[in-house]
C-alpha positions as protocol buffer text, in pm:
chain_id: "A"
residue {
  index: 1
  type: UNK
  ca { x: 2365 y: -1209 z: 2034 }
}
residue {
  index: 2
  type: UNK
  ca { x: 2054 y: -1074 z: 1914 }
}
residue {
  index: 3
  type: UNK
  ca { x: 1799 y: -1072 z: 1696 }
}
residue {
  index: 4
  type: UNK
  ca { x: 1630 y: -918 z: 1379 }
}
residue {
  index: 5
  type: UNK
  ca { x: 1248 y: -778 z: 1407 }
}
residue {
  index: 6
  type: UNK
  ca { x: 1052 y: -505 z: 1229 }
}
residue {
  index: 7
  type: UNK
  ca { x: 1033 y: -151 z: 1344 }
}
residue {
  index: 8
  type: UNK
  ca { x: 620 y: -174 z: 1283 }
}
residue {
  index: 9
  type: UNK
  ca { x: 393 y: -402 z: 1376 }
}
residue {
  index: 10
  type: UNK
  ca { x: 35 y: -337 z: 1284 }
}
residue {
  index: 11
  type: UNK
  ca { x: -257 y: -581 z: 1358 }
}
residue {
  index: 12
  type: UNK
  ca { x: -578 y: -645 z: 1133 }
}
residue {
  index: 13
  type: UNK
  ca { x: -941 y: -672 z: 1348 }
}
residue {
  index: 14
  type: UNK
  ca { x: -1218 y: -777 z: 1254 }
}
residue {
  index: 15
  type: UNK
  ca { x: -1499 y: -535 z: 1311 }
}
residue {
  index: 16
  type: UNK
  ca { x: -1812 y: -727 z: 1333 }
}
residue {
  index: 17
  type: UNK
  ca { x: -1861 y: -1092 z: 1484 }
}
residue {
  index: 18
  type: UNK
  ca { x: -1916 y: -1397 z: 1195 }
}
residue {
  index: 19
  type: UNK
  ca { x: -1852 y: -1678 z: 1009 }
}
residue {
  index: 20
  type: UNK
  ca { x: -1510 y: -1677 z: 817 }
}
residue {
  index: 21
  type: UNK
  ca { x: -1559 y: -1724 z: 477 }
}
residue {
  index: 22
  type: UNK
  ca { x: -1253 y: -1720 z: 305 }
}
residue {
  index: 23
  type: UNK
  ca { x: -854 y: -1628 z: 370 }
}
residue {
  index: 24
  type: UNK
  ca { x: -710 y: -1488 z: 79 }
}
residue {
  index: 25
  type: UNK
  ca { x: -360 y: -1458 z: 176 }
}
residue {
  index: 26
  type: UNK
  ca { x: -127 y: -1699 z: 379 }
}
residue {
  index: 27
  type: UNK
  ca { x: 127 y: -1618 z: 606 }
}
residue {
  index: 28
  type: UNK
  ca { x: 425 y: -1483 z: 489 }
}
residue {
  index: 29
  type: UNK
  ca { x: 240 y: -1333 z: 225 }
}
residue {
  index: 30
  type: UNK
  ca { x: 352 y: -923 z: 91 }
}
residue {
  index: 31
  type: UNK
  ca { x: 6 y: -722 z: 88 }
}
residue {
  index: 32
  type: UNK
  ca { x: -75 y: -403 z: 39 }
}
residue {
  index: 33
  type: UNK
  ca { x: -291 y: -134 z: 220 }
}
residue {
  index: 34
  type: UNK
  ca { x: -644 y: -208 z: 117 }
}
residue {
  index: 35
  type: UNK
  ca { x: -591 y: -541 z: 40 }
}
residue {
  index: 36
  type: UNK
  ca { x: -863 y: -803 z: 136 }
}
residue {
  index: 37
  type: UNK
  ca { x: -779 y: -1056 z: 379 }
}
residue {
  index: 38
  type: UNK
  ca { x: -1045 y: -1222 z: 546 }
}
residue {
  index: 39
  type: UNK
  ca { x: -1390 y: -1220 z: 426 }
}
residue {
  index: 40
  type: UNK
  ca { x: -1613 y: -1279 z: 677 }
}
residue {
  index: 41
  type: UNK
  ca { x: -1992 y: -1468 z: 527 }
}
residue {
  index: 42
  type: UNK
  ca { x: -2199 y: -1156 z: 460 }
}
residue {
  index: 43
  type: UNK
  ca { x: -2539 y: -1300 z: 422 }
}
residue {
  index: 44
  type: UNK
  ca { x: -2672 y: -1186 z: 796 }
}
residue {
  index: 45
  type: UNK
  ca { x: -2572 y: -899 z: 724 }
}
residue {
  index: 46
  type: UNK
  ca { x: -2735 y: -819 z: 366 }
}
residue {
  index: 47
  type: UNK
  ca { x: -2994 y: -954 z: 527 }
}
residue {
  index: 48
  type: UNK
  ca { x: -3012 y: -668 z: 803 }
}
residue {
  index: 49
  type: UNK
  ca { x: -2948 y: -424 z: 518 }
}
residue {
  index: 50
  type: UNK
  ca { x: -3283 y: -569 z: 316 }
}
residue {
  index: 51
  type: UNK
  ca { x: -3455 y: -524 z: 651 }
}
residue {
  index: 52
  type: UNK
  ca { x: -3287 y: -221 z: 727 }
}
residue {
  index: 53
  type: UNK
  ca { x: -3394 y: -69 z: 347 }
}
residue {
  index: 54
  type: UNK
  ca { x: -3799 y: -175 z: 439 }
}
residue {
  index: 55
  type: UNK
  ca { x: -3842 y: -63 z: 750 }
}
residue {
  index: 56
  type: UNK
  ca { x: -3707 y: 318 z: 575 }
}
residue {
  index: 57
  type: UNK
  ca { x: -3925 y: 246 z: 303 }
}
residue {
  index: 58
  type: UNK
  ca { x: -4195 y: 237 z: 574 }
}
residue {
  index: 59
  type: UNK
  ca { x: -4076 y: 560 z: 812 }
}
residue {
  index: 60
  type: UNK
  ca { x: -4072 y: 742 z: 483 }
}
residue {
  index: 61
  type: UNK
  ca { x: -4401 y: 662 z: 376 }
}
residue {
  index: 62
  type: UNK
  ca { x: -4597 y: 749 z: 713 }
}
residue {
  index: 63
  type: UNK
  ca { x: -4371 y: 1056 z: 720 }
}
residue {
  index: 64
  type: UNK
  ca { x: -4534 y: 1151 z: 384 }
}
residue {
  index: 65
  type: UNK
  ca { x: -4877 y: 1024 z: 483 }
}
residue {
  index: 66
  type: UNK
  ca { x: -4862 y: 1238 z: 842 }
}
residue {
  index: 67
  type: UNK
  ca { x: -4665 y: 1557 z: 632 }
}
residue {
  index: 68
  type: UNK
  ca { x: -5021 y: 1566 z: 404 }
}
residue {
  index: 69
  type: UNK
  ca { x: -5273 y: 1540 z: 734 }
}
residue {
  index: 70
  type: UNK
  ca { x: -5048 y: 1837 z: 856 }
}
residue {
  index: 71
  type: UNK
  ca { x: -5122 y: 2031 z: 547 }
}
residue {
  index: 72
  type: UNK
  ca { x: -5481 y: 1952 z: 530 }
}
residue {
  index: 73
  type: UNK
  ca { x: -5488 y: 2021 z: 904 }
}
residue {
  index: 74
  type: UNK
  ca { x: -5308 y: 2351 z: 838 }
}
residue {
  index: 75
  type: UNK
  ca { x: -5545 y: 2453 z: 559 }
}
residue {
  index: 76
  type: UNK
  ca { x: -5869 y: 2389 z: 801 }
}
residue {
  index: 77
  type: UNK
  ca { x: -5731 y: 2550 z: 1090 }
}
residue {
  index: 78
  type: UNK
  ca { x: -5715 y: 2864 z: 879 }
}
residue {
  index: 79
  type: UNK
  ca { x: -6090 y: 2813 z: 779 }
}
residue {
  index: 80
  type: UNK
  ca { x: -6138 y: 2767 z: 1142 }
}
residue {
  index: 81
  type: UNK
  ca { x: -6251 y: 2392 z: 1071 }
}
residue {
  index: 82
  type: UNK
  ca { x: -6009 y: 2239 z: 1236 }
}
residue {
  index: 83
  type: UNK
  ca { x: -5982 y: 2280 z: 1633 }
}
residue {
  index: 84
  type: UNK
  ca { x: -5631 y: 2361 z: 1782 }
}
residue {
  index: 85
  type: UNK
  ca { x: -5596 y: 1993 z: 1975 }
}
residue {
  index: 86
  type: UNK
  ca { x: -5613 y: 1837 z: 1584 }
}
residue {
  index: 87
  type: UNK
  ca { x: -5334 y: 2073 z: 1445 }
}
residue {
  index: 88
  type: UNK
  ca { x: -5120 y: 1981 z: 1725 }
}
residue {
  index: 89
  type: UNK
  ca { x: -5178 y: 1636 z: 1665 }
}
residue {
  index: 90
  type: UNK
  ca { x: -5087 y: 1621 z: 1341 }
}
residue {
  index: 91
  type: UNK
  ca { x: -4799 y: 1816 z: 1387 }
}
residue {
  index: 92
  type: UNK
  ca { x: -4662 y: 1601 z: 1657 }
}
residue {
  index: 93
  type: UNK
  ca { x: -4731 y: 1292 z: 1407 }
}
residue {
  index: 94
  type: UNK
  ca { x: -4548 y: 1467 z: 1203 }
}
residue {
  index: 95
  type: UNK
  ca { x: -4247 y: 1548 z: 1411 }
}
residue {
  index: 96
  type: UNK
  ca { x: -4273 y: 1182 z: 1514 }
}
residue {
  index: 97
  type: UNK
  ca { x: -4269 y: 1036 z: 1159 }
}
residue {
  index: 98
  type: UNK
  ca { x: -3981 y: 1270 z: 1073 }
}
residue {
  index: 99
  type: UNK
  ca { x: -3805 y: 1128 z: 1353 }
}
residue {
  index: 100
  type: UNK
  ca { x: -3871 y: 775 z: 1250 }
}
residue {
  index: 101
  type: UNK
  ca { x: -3710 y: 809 z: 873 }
}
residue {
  index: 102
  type: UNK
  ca { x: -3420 y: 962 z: 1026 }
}
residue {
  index: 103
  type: UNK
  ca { x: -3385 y: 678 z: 1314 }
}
residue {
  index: 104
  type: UNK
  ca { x: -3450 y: 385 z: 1042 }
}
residue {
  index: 105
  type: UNK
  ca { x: -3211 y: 598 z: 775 }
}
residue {
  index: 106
  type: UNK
  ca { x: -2948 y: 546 z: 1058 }
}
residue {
  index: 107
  type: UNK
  ca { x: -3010 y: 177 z: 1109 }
}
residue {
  index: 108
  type: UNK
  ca { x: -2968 y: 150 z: 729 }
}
residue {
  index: 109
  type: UNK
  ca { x: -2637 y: 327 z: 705 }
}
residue {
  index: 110
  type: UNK
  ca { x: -2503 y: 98 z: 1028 }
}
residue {
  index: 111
  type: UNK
  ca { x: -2626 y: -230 z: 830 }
}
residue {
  index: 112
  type: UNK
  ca { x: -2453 y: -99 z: 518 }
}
residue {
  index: 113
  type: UNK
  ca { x: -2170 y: -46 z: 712 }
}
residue {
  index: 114
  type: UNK
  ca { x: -2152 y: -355 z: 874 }
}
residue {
  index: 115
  type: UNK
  ca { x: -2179 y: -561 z: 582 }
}
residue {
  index: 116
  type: UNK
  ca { x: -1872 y: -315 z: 425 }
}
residue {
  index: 117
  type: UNK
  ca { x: -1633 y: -459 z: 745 }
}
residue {
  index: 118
  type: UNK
  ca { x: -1693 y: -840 z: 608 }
}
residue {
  index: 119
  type: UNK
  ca { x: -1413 y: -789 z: 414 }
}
residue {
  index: 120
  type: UNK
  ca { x: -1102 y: -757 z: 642 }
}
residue {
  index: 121
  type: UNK
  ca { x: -876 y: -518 z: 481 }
}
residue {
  index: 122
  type: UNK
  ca { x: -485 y: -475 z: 574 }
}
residue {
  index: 123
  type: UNK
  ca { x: -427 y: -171 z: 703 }
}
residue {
  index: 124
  type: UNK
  ca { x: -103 y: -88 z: 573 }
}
residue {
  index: 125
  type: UNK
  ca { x: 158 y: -213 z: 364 }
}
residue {
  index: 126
  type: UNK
  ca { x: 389 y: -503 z: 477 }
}
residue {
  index: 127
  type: UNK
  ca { x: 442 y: -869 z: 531 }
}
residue {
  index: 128
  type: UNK
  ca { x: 145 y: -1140 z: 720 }
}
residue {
  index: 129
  type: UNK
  ca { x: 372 y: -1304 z: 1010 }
}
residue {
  index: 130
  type: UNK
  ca { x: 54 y: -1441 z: 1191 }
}
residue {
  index: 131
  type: UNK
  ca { x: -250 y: -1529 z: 1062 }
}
residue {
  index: 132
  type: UNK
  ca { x: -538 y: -1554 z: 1403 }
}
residue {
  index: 133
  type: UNK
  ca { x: -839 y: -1713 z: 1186 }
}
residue {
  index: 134
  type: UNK
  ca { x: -927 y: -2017 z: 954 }
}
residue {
  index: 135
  type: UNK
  ca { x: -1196 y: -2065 z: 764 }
}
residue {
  index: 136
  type: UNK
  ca { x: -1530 y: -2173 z: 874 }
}
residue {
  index: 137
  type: UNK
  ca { x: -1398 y: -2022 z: 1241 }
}
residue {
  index: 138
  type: UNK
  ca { x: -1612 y: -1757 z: 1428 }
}
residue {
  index: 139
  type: UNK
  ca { x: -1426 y: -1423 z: 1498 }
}
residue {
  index: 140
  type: UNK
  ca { x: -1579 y: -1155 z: 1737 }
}
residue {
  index: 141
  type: UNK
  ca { x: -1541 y: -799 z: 1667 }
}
residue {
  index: 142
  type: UNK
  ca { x: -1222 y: -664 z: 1753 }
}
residue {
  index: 143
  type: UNK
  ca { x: -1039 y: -1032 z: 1745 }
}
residue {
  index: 144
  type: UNK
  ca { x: -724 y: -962 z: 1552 }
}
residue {
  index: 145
  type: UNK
  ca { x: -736 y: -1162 z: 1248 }
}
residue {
  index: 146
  type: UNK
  ca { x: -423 y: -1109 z: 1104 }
}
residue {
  index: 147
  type: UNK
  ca { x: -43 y: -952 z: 1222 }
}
residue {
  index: 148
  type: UNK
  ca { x: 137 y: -725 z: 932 }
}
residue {
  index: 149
  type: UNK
  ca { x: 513 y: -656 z: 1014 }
}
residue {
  index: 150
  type: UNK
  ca { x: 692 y: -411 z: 797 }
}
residue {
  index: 151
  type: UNK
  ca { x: 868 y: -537 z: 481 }
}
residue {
  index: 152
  type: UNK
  ca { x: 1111 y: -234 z: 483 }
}
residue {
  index: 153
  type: UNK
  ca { x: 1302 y: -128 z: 795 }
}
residue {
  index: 154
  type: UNK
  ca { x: 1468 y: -372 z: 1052 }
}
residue {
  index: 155
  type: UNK
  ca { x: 1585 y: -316 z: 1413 }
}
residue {
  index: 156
  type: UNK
  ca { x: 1862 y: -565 z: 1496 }
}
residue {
  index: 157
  type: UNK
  ca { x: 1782 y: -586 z: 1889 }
}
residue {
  index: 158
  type: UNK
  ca { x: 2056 y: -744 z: 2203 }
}
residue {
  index: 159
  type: UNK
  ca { x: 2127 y: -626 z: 2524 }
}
residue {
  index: 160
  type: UNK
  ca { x: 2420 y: -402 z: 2626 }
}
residue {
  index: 161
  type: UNK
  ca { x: 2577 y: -479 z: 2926 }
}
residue {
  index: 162
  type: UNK
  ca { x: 2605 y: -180 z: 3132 }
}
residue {
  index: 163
  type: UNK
  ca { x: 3016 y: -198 z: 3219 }
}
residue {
  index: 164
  type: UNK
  ca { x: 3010 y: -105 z: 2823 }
}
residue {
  index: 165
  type: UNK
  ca { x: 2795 y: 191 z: 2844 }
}
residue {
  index: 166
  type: UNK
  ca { x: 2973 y: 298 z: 3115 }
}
residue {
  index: 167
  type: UNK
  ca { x: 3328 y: 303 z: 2960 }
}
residue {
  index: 168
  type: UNK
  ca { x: 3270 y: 625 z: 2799 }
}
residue {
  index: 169
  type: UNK
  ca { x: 3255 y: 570 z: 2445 }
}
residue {
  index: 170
  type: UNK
  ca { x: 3013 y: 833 z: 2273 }
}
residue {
  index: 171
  type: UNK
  ca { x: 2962 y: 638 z: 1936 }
}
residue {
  index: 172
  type: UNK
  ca { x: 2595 y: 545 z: 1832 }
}
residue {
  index: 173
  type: UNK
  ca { x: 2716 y: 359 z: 1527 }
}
residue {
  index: 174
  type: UNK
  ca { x: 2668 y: -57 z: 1531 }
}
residue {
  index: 175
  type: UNK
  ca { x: 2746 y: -350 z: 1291 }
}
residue {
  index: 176
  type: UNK
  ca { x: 2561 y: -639 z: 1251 }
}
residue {
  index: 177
  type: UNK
  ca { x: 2640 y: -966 z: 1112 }
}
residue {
  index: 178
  type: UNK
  ca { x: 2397 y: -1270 z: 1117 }
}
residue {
  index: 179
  type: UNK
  ca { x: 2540 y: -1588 z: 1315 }
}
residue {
  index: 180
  type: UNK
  ca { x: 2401 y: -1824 z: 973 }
}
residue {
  index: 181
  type: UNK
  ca { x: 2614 y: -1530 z: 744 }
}
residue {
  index: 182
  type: UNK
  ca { x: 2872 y: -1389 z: 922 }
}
residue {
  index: 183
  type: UNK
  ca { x: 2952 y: -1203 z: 551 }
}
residue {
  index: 184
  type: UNK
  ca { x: 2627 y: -1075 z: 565 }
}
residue {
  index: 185
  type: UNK
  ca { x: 2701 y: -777 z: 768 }
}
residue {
  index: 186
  type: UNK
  ca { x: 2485 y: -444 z: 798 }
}
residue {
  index: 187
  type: UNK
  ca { x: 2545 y: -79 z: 994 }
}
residue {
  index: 188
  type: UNK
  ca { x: 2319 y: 109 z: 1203 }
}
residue {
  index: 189
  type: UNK
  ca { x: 2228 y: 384 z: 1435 }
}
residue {
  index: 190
  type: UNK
  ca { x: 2165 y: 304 z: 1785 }
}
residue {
  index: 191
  type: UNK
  ca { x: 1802 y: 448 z: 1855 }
}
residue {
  index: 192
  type: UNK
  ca { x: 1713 y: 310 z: 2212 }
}
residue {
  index: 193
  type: UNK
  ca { x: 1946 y: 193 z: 2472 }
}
residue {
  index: 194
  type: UNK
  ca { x: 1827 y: -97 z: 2720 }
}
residue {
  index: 195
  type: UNK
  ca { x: 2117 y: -205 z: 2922 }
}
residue {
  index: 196
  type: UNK
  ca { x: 2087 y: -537 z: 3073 }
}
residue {
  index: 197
  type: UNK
  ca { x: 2142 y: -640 z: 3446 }
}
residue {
  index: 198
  type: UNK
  ca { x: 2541 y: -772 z: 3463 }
}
């Protein structure tokens, strides 16, 4: 005796921690790579993208306020108006300010990508055997939301007792019948051999 199972098993995670919103597909559903799953409330999260977007908005334009006091302190240090302490300054404001967009340009592409991940996607082809969520539920990031099993390929496993393996027969060919369906009979080729104890 044995049983059936699928030679892949692939899990879907959630990547960020919310609210479920909505489960589009039930178990025992067929779904394809890409497809959505699990959509997870995105409203915090365009929030921290609106957020995000403003506090660029406002890097940027200090950045271009501090890149004109460079220029203008670039332009009187060559007239000798300006002392050397000033042009430093302002090109340390600058270097700051520069380093601000790019810091708040990160924290915008994170939020962005953050709010991408409320939709669950599967990550390959195949068939839902577990669904981990419902809606209205809180999942953390990296909880496994949903179990895909391959809708192809089969491995019919049971245990070989070892007085078999050790009689000497060399053939790596199997048939399989199902105990409901005895006609329903399929052939195989042994892949992995796990004898049992007696």
């Amino acid at each position: 005796p044995g049983r059936i199972a699928p030679v892949r098993i692939a899990e879907a995670r959630s990547r960020v921690t919310g609210v479920v919103q909505a489960r589009v597909f039930e178990q025992g559903s067929l779904v394809k790579s890409g497809d959505v799953l699990f959509k997870i409330d995105p409203a915090l999260f365009r929030v921290r993208v609106a957020s995000a977007r403003a506090s660029l908005q406002r890097a940027q334009a200090t950045a271009l306020n501090a890149g004109q006091q460079f220029e203008r302190q670039k332009v009187l240090q060559a007239r000798k108006a300006s002392s050397d302490v000033e042009f430093e300054s302002a090109s340390a404001a600058l270097a700051q300010a520069n380093a601000d967009v790019a810091l708040a340009q990160a924290a915008l592409d994170e939020a962005e990508i953050n709010l991408s991940y409320t939709e669950v996607k599967a990550p390959r082809d195949g068939i839902i055997s577990a669904v981990g969520a419902n809606v209205g539920q809180i999942v953390q990031a990296g909880q496994s939301v949903v179990t895909l099993i391959s809708n192809q390929d089969r491995d019919a496993v049971f245990d070989v007792p070892e007085r078999l393996l050790n009689s000497g027969s060399q053939t790596t060919e199997v048939q399989v019948s199902l105990i409901s369906n005895p006609a329903a009979t399929a052939t195989g080729t042994v892949r992995e051999v796990t004898p049992s104890a007696d």
